[in-house]
KETIZA-821127 format. One line per 8 residues: number of its first residue (from 1); their letters; for each residue x, y, z of C-alpha. Coordinates in steps of 0.5 Angstrom, whole numbers. Each point is the difference from the previous one (the first is absolute). Layout:
N
NUM = A = X/Y/Z | ... .
//
This chain:
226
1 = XXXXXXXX = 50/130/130 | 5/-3/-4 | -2/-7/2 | -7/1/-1 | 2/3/-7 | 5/-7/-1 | -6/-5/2 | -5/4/-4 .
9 = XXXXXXXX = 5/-1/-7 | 1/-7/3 | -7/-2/0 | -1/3/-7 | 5/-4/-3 | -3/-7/3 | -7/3/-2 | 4/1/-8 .
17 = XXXXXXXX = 3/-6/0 | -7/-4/2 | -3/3/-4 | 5/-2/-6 | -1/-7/2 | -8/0/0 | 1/3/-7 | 5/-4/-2 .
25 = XXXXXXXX = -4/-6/3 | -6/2/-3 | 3/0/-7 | 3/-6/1 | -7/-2/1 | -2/3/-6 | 5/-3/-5 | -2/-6/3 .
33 = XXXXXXXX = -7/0/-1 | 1/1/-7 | 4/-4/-1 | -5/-5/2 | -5/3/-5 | 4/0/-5 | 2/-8/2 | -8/-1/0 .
41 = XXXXXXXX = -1/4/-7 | 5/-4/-3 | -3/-6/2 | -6/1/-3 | 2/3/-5 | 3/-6/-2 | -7/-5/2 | -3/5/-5 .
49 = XXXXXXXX = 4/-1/-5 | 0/-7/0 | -8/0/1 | 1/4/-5 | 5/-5/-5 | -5/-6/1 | -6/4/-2 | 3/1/-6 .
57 = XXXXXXXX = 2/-7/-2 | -7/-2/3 | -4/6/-4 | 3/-3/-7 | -2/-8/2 | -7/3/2 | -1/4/-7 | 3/-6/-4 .
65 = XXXXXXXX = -5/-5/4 | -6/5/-1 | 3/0/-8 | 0/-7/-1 | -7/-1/3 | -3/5/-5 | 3/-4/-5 | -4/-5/1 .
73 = XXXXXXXX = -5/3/1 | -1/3/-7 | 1/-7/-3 | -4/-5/4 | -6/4/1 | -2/2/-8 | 3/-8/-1 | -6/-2/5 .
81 = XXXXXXXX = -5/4/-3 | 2/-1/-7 | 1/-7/1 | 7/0/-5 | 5/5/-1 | -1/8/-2 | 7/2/-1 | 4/1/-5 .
89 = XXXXXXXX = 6/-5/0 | 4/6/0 | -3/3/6 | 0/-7/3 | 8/0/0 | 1/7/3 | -6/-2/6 | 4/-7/1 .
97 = XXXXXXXX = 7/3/0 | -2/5/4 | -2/-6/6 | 6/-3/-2 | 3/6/3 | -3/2/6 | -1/-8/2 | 9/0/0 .
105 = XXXXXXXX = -1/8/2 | -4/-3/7 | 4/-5/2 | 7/3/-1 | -3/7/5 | -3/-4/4 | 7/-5/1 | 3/9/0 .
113 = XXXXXXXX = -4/1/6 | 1/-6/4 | 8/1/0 | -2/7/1 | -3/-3/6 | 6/-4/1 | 6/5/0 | -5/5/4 .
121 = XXXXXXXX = 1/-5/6 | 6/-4/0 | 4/4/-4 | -1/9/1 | 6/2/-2 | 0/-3/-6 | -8/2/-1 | 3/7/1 .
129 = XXXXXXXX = 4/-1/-6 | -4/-3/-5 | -6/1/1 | -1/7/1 | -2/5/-5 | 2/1/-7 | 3/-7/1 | -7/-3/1 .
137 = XXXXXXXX = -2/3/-6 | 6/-3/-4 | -1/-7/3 | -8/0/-2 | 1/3/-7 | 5/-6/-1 | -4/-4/1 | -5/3/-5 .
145 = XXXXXXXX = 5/-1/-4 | 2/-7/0 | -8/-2/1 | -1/3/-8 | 6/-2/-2 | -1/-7/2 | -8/0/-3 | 3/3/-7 .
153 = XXXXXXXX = 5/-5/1 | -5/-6/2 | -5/2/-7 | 6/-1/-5 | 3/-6/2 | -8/-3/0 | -3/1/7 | -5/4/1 .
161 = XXXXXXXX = -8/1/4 | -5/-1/-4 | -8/0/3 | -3/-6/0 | -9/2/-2 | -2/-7/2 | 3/1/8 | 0/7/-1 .
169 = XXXXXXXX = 8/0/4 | 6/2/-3 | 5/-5/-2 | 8/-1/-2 | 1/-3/-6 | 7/-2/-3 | 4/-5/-5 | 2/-6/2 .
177 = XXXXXXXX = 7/0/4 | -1/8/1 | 6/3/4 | -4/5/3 | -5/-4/3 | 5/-2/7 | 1/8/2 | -8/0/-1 .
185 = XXXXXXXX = -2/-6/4 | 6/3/5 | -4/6/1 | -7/-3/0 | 3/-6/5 | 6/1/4 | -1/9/1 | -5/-1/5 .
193 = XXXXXXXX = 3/-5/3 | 7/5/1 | -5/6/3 | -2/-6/6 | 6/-2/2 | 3/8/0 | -6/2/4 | 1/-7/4 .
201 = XXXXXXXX = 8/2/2 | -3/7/3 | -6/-3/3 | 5/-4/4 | 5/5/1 | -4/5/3 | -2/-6/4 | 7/-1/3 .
209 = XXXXXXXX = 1/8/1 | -5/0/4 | 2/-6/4 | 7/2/0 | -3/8/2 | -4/-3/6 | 5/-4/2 | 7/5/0 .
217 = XXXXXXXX = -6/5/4 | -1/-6/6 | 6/0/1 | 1/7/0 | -4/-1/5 | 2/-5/5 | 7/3/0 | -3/6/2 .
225 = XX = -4/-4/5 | 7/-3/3 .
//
């Protein structure tokens, strides 16, 4: 009787501590997956939030491009059926030193955006640094800054966007020997030269990342295989 009581007891005590363990193990799987989640909820948090910082550079180009077409919009087309000019010269001024705005404002966020792109790809970490929010604000801001204060700049020392009724465009004029006139042929010419090099250089490194992946995978493996 004493024996029987003793192997009960010692087949309780196994049934406990088994079933510790599975309660163990399950929370061990528990925590784990978890964790995964979390791991996967961080990640995608992290490509939304870069979605969402690219969305932001490229809203501003798009409302600056769709502002620069209205512009010319209300010049050209009372010019073409009036046949001469209809505004006044002080209006002209403002129409014209808001195009001269939104043309730099254009080019220098869409320059924002390609090393955005850039540093997304080759560089995260610094991406995760520099171009999350409230910093992107500031970085786009900046730029408004500068791009106005630049024209402010452009129109006192002489050089300045004028509408021409004859060819029904806008076009720069200055004074002879105008400093200015290099940071604005700078920005017309060598700017979107600038953007295809910088989406060159991810184009290219994408490409050899995805080599060098390929690769590394093969001889995974064959090592394997051996």
């Amino acid at each position: 009787m004493d024996n029987c009581s003793a192997e009960q007891a010692l087949l309780e005590e196994v049934v406990e501590e088994s079933d510790v363990e599975s309660i163990r193990s399950f929370e061990n799987v528990l925590v784990s997956a978890e964790d995964e989640l979390q791991l996967h909820d961080d990640e995608g948090t992290a490509q939304r939030n870069r979605k969402r910082h690219h969305y932001d550079a490229a809203t501003k180009l798009e409302a600056v491009n769709w502002a620069s077409l209205l512009l010319q919009i209300i010049i050209v087309i009372p010019t073409t059926f009036a046949g001469s000019l209809i505004y006044s010269h002080k209006f002209m001024i403002c129409i014209c030193s808001l195009d001269y705005i939104t043309y730099n404002l254009s080019s220098y966020f869409a320059l924002f955006l390609a090393l955005n792109r850039f540093f997304i790809f080759v560089l995260p970490k610094f991406d995760q640094i520099w171009f999350q929010r409230p910093r992107i604000f500031i970085f786009l801001v900046f730029i408004e800054v500068v791009v106005v204060s630049y024209v402010g700049a452009s129109y006192a020392s002489g050089y300045y966007t004028n509408f021409s009724a004859t060819e029904y465009h806008f076009i720069q004029e200055s004074d002879e020997g105008n400093v200015l006139r290099a940071i604005v042929d700078f920005t017309a010419y060598y700017v979107p030269f600038i953007m295809i090099a910088i989406y060159f250089v991810i184009f290219a490194f994408l490409q050899f990342s995805q080599g060098l992946c390929q690769s590394l995978i093969a001889n995974k493996l064959a090592t394997k295989i051996r």
